[in-house]
N, C-alpha and C positions, 0 to 999 in steps of 0.2 A: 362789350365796351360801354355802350349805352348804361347798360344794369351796371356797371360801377360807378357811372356818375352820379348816376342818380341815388345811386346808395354814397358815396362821398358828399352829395348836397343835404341826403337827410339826417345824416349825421351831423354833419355842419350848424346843420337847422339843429338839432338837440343839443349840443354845444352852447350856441350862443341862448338856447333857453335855459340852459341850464345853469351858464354861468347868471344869465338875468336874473333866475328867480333865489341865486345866493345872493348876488347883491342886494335884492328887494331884503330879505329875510334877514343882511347883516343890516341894513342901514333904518329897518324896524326894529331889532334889535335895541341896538342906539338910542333910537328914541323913546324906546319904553324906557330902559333904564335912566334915562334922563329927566323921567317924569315922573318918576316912582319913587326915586330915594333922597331924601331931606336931610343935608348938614344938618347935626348937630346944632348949629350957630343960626340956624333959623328960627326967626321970631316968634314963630308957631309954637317950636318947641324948648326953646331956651335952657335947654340942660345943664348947659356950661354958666349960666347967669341964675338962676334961679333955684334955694334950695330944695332936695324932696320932700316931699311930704305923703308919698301912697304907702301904704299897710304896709308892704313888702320892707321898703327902706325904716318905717315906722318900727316895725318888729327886731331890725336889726339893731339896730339902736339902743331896743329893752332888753337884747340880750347882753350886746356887747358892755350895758352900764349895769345888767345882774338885776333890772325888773323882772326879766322873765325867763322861765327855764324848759325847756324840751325837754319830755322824757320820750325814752323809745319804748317800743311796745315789745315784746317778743316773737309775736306774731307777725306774717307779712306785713301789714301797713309799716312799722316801724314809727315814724318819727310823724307820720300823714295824722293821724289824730293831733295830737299835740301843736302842729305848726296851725289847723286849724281852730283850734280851740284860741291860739294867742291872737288869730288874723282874724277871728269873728268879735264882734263887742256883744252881739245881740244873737242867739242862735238859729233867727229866722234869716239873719244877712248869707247863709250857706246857700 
């Protein structure tokens, strides 16, 4: 009788650590994601107020208005030359 109580107490005991250490682990959680990820609408990064201007959106642009044209290769890389060749000005910037 003894030895089940005491096996019912130390389970008891592992229970409430157990739930402890999910609540620690949700309410960490929590607060990582809350410190990690930045609205759009934040001044830092002003997405939605300010137009692009990186290589990538720059590129799109030259194509979509017919300055510049992809060719694909036949070979594995395919299209990986060419996007490079449009996104470098200078061929040391690779």
């Amino acid at each position: 009788m003894r030895l089940l109580k005491s096996a019912r107490v130390l389970l008891l005991c592992f229970g409430v650590i157990l739930i402890a250490t999910g609540a620690w682990a949700w309410a960490d959680n929590a607060a990582y994601l809350d410190a990690t990820f930045i609205p759009n609408d934040h001044l830092a990064i002003q997405y939605n107020d300010r137009p692009l201007s990186d290589p990538i959106t720059l590129l799109s642009k030259k194509l979509e208005s017919g300055q510049a044209k992809l060719t694909a290769l036949t070979e594995a890389p395919g299209y990986l030359p060419s996007i490079l060749k449009n996104l470098t000005s200078t061929p040391t910037r690779r």
